[in-house]
Backbone as JSON, one array per atom type, in Angstrom:
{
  "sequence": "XXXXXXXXXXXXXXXXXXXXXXXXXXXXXXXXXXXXXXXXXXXXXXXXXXXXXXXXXXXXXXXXXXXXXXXXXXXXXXXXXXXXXXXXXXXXXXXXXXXXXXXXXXXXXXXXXXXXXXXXXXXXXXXXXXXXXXXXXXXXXXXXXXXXXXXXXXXXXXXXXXXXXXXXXXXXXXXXXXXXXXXXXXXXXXXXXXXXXXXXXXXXXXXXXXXXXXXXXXXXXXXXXXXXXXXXXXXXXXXXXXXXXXXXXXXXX",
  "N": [[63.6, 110.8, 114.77], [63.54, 109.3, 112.79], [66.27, 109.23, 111.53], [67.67, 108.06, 113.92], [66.57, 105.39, 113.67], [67.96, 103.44, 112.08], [70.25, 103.34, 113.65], [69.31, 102.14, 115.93], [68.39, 99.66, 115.01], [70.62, 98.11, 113.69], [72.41, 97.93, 115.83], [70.59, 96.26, 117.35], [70.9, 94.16, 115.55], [73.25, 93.73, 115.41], [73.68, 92.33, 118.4], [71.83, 90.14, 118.01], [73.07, 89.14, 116.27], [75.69, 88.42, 118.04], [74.59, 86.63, 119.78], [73.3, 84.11, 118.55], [74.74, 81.1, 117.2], [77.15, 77.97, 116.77], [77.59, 77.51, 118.84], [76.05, 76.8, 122.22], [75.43, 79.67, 124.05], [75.39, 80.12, 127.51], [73.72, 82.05, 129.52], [73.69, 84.22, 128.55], [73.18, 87.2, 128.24], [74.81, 87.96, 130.73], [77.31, 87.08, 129.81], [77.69, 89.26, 127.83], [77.42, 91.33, 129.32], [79.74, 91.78, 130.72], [82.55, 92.39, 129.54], [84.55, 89.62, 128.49], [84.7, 88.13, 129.56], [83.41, 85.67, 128.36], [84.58, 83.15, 126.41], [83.51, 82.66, 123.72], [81.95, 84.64, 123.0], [83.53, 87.08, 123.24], [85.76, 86.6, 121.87], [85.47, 85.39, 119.56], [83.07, 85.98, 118.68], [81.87, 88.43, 118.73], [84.29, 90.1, 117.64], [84.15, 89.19, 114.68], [81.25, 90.14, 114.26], [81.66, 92.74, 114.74], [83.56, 93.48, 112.54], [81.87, 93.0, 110.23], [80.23, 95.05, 110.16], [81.76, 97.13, 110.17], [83.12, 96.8, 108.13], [80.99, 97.23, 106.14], [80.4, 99.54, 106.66], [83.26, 100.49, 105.36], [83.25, 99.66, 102.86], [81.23, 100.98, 101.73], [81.79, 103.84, 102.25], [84.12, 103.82, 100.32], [82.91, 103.1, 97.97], [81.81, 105.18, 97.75], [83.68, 107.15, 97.18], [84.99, 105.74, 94.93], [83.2, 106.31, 93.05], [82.09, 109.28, 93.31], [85.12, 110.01, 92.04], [85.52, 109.07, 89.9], [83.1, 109.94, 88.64], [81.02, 108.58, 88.15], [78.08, 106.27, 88.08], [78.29, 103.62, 88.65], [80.51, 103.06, 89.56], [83.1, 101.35, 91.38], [85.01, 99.36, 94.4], [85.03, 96.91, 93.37], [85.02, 96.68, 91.1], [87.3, 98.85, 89.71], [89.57, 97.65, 89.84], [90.0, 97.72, 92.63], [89.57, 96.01, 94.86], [90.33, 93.54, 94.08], [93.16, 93.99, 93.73], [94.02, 94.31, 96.49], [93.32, 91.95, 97.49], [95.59, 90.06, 95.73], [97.34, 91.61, 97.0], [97.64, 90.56, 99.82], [97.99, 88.23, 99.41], [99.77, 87.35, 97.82], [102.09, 88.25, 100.14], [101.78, 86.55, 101.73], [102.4, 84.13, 100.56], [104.87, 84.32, 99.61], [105.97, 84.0, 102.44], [106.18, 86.09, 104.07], [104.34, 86.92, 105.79], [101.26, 86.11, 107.78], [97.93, 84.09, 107.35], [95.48, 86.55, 108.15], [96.96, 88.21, 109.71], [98.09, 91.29, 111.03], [99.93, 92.29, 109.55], [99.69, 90.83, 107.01], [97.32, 92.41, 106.48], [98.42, 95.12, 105.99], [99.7, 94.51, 103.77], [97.59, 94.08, 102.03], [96.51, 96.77, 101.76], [98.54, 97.85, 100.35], [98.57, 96.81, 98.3], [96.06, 97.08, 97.4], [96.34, 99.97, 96.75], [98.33, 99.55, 94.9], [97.17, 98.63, 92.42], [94.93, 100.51, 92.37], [95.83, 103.0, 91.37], [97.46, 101.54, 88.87], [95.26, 101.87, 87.63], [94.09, 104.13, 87.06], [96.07, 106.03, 86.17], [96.77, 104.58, 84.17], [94.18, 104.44, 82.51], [94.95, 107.71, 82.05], [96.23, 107.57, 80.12], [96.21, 108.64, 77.28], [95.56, 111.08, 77.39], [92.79, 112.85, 78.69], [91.43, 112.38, 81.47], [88.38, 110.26, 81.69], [85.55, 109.01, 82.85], [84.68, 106.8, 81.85], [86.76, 105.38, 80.68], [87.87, 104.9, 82.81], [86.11, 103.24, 83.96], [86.48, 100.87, 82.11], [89.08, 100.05, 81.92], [89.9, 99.1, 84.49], [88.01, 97.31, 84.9], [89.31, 95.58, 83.29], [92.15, 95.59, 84.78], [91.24, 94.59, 87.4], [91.12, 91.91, 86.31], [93.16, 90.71, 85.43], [94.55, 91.18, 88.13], [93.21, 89.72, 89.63], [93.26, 86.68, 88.46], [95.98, 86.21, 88.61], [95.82, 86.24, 91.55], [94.5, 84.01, 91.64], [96.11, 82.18, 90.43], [98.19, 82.31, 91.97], [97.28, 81.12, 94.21], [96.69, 78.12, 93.26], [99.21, 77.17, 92.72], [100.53, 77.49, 95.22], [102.1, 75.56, 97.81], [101.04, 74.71, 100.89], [100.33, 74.56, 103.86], [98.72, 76.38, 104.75], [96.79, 76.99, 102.53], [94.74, 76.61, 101.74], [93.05, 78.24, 103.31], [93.5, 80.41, 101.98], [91.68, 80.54, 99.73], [89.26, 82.25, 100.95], [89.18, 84.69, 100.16], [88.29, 84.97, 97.74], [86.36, 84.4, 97.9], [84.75, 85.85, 100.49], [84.66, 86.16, 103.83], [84.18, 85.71, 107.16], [85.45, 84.83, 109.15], [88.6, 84.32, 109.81], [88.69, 86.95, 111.18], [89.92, 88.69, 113.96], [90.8, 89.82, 117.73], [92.74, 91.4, 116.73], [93.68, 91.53, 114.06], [91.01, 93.45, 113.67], [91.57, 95.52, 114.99], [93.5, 96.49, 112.78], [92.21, 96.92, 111.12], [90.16, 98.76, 111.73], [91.58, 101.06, 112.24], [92.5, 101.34, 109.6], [89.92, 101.61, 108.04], [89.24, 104.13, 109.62], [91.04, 106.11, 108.85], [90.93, 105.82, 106.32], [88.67, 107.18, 106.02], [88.5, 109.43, 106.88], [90.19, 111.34, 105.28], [87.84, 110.89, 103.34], [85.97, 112.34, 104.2], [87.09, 114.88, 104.23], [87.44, 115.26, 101.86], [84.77, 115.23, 100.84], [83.42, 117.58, 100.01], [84.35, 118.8, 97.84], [84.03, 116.57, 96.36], [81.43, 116.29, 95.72], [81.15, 118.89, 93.75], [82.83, 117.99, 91.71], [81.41, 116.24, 90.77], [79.74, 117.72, 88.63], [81.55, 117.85, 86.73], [85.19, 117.96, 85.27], [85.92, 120.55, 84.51], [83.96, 122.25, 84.93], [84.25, 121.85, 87.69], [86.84, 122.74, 88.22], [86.78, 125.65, 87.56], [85.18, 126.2, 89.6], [86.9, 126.13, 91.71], [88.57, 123.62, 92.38], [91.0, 121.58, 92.96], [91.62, 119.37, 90.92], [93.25, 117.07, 90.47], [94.83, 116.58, 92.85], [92.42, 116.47, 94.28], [91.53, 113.75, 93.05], [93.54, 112.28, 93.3], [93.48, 112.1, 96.54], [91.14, 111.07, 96.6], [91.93, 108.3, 95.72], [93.96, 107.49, 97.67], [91.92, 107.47, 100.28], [90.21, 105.43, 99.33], [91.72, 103.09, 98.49], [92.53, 102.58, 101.21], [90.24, 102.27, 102.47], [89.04, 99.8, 100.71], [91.56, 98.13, 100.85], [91.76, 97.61, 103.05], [89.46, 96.42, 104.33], [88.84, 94.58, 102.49], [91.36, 92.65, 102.53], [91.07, 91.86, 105.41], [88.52, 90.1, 105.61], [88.19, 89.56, 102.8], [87.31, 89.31, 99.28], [84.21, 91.45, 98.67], [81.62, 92.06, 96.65], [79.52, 94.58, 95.46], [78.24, 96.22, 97.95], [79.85, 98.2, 97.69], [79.01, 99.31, 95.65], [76.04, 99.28, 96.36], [75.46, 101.07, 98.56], [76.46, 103.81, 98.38]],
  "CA": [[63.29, 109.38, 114.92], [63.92, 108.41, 111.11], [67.69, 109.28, 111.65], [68.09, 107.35, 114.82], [66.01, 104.31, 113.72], [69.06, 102.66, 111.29], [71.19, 103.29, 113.9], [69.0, 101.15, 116.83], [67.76, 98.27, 114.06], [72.08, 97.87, 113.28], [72.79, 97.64, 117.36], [69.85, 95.41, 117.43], [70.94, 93.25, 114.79], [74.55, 92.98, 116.05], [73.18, 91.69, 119.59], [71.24, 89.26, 118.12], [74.27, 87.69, 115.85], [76.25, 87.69, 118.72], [73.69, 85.63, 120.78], [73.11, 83.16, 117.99], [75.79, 80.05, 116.79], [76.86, 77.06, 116.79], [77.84, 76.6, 120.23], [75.19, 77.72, 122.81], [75.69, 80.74, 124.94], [74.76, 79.97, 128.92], [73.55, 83.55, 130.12], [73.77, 85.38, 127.34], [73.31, 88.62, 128.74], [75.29, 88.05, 131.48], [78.2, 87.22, 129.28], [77.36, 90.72, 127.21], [77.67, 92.82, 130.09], [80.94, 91.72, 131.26], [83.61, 92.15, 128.41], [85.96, 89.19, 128.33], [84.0, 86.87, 130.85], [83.08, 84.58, 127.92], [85.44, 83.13, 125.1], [82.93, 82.74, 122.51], [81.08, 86.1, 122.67], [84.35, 88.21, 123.03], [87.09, 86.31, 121.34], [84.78, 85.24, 118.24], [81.41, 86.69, 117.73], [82.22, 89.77, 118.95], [85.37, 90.6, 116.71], [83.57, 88.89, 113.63], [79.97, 90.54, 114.17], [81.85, 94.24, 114.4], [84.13, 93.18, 111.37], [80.77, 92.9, 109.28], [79.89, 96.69, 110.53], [82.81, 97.88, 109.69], [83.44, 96.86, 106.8], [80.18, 97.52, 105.28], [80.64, 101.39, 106.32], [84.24, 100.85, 104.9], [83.29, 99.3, 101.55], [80.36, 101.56, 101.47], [82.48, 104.69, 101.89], [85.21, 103.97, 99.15], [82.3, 103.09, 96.81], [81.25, 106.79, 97.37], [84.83, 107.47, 96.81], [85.7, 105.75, 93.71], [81.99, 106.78, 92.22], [83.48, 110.86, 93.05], [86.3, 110.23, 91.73], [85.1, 108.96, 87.91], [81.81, 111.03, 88.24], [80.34, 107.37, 87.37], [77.23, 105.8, 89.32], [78.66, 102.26, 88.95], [82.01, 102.52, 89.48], [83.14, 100.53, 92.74], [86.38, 99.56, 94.21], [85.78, 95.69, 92.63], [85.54, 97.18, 89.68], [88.73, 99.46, 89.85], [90.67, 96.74, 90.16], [91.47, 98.12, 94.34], [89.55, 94.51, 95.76], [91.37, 92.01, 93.34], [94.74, 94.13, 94.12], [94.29, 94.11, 97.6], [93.55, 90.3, 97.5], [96.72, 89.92, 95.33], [98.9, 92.21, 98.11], [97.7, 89.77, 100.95], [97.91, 86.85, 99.01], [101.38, 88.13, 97.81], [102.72, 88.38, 100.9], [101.36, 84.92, 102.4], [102.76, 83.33, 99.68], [106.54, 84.93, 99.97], [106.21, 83.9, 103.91], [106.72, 87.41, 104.58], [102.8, 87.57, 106.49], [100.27, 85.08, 107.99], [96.91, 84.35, 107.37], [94.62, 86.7, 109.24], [97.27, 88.85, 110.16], [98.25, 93.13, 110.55], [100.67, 92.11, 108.38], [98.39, 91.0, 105.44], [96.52, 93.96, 106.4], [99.34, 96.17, 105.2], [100.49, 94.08, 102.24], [96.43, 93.99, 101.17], [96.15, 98.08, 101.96], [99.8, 98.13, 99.15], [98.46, 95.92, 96.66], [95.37, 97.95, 96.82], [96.99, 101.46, 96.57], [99.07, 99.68, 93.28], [95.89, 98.13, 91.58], [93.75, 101.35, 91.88], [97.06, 103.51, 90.9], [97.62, 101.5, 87.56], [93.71, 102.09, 86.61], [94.06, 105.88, 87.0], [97.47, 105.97, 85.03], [95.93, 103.51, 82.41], [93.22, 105.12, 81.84], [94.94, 108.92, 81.37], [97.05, 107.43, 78.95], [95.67, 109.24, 75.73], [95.28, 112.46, 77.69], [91.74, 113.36, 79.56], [91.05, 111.18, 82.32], [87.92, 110.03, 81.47], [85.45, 107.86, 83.5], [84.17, 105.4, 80.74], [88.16, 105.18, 80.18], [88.23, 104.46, 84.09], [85.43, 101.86, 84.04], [86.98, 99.88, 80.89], [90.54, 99.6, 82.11], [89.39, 98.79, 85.69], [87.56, 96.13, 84.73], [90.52, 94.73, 82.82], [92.86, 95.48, 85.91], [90.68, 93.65, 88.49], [90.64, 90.55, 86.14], [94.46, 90.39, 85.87], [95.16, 90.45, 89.65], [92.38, 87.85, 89.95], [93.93, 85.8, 87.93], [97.04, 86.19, 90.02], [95.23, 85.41, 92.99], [94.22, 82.27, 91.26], [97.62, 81.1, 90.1], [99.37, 82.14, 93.0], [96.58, 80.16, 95.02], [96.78, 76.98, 92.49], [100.11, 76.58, 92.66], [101.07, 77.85, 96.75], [101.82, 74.33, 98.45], [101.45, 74.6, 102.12], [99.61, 74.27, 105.06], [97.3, 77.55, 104.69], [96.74, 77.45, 101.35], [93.24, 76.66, 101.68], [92.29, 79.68, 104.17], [93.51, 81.53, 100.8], [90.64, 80.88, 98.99], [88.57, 82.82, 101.72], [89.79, 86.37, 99.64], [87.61, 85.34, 96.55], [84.47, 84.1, 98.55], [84.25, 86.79, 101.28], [84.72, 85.42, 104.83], [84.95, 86.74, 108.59], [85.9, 83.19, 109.65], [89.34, 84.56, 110.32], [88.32, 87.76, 112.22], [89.9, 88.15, 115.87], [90.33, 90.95, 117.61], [94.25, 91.79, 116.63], [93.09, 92.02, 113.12], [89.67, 94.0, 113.59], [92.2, 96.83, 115.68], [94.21, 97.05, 112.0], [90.99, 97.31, 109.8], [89.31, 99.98, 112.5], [92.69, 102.16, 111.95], [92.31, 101.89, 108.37], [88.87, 102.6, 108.14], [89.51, 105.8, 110.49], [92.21, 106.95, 107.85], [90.24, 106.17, 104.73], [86.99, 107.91, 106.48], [89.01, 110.89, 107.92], [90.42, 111.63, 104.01], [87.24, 110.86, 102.62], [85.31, 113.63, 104.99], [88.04, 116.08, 103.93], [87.23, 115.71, 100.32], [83.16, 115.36, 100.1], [82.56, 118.63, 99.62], [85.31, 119.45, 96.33], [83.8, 115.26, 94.94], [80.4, 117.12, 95.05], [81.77, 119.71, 93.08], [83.51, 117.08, 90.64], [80.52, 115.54, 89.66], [79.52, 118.65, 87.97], [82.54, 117.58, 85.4], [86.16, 118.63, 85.56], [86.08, 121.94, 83.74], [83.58, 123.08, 86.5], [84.94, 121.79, 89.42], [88.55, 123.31, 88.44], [86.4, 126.92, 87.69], [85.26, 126.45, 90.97], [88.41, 126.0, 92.77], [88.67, 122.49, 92.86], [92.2, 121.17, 92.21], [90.96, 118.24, 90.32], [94.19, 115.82, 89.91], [94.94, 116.6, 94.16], [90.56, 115.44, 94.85], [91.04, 112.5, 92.55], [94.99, 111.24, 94.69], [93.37, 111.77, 97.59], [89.91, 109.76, 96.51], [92.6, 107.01, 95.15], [94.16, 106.95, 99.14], [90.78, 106.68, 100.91], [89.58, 104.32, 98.89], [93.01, 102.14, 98.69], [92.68, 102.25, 102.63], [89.33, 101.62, 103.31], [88.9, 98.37, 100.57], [92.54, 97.62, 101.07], [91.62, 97.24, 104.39], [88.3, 95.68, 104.12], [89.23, 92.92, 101.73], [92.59, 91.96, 103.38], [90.58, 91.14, 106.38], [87.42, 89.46, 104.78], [87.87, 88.92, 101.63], [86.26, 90.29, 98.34], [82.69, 90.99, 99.37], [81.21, 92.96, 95.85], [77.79, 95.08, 95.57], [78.1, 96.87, 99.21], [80.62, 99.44, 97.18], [78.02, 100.07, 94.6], [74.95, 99.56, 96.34], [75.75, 101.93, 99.39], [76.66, 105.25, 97.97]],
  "C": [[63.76, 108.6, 113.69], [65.35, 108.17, 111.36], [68.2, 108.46, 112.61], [67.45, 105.74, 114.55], [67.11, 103.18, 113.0], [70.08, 102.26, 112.58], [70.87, 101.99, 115.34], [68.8, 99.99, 115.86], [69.5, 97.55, 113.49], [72.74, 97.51, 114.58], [71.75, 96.16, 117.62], [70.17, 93.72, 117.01], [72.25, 92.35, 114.65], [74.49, 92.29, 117.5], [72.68, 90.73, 119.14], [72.23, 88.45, 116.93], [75.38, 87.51, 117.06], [75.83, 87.03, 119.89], [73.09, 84.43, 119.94], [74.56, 82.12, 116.98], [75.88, 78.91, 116.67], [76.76, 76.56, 117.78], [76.8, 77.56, 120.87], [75.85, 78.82, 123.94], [75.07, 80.63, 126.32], [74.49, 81.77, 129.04], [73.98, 83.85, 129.04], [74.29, 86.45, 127.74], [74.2, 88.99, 129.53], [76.81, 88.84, 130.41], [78.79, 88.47, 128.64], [78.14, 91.54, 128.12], [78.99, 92.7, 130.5], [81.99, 91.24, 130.18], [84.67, 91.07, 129.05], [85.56, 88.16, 128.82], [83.39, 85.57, 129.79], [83.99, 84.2, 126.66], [84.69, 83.07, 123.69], [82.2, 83.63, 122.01], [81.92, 86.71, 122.53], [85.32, 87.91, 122.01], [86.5, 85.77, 119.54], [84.03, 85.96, 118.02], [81.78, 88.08, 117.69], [83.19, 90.7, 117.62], [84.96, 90.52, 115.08], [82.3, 89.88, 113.07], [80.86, 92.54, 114.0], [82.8, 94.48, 113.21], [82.79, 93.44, 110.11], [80.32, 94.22, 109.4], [80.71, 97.1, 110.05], [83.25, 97.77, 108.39], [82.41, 97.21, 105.36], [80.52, 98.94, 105.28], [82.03, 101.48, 105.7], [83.78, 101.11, 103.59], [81.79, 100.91, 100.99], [81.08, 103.32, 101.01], [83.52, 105.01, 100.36], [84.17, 103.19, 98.28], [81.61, 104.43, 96.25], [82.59, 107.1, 96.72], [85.1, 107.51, 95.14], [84.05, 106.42, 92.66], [82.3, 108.81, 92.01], [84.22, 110.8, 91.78], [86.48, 109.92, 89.89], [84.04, 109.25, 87.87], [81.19, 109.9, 87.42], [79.16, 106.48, 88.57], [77.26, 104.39, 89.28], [79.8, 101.68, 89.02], [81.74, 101.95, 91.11], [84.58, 99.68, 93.0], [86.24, 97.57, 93.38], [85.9, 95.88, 91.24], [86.66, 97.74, 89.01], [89.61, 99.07, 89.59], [91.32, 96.66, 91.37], [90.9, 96.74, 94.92], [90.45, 93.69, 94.7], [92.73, 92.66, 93.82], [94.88, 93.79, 95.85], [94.27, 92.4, 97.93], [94.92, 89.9, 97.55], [97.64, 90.3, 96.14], [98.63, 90.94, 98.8], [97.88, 88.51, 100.76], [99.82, 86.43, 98.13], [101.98, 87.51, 98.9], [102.44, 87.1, 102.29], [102.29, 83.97, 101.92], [104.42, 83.72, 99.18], [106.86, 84.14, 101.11], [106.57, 84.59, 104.68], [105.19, 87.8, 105.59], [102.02, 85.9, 106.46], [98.8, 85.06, 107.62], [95.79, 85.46, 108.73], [95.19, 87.82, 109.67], [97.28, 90.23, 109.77], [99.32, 93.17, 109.23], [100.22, 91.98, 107.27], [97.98, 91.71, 105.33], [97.18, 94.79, 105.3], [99.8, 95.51, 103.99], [99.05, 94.46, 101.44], [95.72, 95.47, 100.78], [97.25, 98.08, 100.84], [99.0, 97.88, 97.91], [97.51, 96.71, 96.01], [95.73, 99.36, 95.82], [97.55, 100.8, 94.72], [98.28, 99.27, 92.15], [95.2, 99.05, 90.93], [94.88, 102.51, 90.92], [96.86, 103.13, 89.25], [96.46, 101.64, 87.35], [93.89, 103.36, 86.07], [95.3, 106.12, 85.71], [97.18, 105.49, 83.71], [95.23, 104.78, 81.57], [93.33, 107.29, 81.2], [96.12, 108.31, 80.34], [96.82, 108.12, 77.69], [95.06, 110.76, 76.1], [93.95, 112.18, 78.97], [91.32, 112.14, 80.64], [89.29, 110.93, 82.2], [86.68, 109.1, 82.58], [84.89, 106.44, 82.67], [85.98, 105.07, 80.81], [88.46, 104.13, 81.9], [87.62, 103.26, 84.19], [86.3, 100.56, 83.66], [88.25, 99.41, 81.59], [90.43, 98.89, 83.76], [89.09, 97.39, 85.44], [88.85, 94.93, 84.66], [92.19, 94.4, 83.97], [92.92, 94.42, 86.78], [91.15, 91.97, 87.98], [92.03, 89.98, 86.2], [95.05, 90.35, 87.18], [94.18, 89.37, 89.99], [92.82, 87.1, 89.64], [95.21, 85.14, 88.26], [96.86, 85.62, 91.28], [95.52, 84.1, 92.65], [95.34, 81.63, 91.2], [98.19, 81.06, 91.23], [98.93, 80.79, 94.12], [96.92, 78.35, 94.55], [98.4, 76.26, 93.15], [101.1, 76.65, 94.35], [100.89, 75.82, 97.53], [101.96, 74.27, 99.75], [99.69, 74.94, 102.76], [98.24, 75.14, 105.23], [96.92, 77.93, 103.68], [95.34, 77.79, 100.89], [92.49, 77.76, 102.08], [92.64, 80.39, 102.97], [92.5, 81.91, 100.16], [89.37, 81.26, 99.44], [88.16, 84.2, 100.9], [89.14, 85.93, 98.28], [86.35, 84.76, 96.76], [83.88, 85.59, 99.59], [84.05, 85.6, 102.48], [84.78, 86.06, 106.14], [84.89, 85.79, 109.82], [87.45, 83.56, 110.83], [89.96, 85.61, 110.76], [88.56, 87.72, 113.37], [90.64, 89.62, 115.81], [91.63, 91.94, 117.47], [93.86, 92.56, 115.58], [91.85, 93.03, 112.69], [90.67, 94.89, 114.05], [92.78, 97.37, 113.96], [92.65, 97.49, 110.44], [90.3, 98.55, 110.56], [90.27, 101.31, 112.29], [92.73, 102.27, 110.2], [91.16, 102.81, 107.47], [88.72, 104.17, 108.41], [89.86, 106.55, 109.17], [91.29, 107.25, 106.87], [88.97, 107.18, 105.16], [87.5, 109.79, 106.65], [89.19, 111.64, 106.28], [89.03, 111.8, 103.96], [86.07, 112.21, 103.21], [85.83, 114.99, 104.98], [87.66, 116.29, 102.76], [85.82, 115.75, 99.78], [82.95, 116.48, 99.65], [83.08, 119.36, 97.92], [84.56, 117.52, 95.3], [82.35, 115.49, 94.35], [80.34, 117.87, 93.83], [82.37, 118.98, 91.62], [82.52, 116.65, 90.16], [79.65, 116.38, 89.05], [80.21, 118.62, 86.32], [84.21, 118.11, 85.78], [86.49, 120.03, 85.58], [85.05, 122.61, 84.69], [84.02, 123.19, 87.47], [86.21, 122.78, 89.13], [87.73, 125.21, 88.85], [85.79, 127.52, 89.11], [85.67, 126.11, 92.62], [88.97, 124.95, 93.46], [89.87, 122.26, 91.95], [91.77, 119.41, 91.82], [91.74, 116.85, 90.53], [94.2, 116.01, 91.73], [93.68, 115.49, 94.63], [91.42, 114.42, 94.48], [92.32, 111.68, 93.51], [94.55, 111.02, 95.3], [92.35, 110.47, 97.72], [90.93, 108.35, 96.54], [92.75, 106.42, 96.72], [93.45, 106.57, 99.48], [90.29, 105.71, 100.25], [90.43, 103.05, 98.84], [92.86, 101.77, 100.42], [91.32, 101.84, 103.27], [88.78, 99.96, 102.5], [89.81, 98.03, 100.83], [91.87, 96.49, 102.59], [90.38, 96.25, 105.02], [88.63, 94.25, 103.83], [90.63, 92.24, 101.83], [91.94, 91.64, 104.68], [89.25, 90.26, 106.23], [87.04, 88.67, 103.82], [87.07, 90.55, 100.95], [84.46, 90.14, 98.23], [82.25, 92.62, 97.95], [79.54, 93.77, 96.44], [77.72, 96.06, 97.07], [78.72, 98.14, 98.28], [79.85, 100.1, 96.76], [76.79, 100.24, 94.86], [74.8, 100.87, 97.19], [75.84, 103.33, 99.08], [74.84, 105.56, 97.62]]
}
């Protein structure tokens, strides 16, 4: 009963945001039972309300991830620097005219930017030899604040038509949630989840220290790549469709 009770009070709680708005819902229920039969339950709430599910078990996952992966109980991917990079990919690639707001396309530029954000932390931080996680924290920090800052300028100075929906990606938003975009965040999720269920049992093992885990048969530098992927793919993927939404990474694990 304990185990199943999260999982009815989370079904519960997505039924009752997508039966409350601005516009009213005639038949509610009706609408419910018959996928497609209403435009504002399927084509909005719907796509939005399972966007907010999903992305909490994303962000939640790759905060177990990057916490593994520097054997640190407050690391998290905004910390990392993987939400400000992924921002920066999708905000990148808006701002080229190579991707639209909203779109699979941003997806994949905001899943890159990630991957190259969390990348230079790791690299940074073995610079002087032992990979460290205080070393990981520190440089992280300093990562995140330089693609923010990027964001910002690129945002400041971008002159066009959607410039405004930009500054969605440093509030947290699921405004521009539909259900094209929710298909490319549910495939990322998958990925980052599928990795990250391959490696729990060797990040267990890691947070013992390195010099244990290796003695007991954990290839240490392999765990920590793979942690980097899942976690690049499930905030990539998160905060290219949302936005940067902090504290779920770190509170979750």
């Amino acid at each position: 009963m304990k185990k199943t009770a999260p999982i009815v009070l989370l079904i519960v709680a997505a039924v009752a945001a997508m039966s409350v708005g601005s516009s009213q819902v005639d038949d509610f229920w009706s609408a419910l039972l018959n996928p497609g039969s209403n435009e504002i339950v399927w084509q909005i709430r719907f796509p939005r309300v399972m966007a907010a599910v999903i992305v909490g078990a994303a962000l939640g996952i790759a905060g177990l991830m990057a916490q593994g992966a520097c054997n640190n109980a407050i690391a998290e991917p905004a910390i990392l620097g993987t939400a400000a990079g992924a921002s920066f990919g999708a905000v990148a690639g808006i701002a080229t005219g190579l991707v639209q707001v909203g779109s699979l396309a941003a997806l994949a530029f905001g899943t890159a930017g990630a991957l190259l954000a969390t990348s230079i932390t790791f690299k940074l931080a073995a610079l002087r030899g032992a990979l460290s996680s205080f070393n990981l924290i520190i440089v992280g920090i300093a990562v995140s604040a330089i693609f923010t800052s990027l964001v910002g300028i690129t945002s400041a100075v971008l002159n066009r038509a959607d410039a405004r929906s930009i500054s969605f990606w440093s509030l947290g938003s699921l405004a521009l949630v539909t259900n094209e975009n929710l298909l490319g965040l549910i495939i990322t999720t998958l990925a980052g989840g599928v990795i990250a269920w391959f490696i729990a049992p060797m990040l267990d093992r890691l947070s013992l220290g390195d010099h244990s885990a290796f003695h007991l048969g954990v290839n240490v530098p392999r765990v920590r790549f793979l942690a980097l992927i899942s976690l690049s793919l499930l905030a990539g993927g998160a905060v290219s469709t949302v936005g940067v939404i902090a504290f779920i990474g770190l509170a979750a694990p």
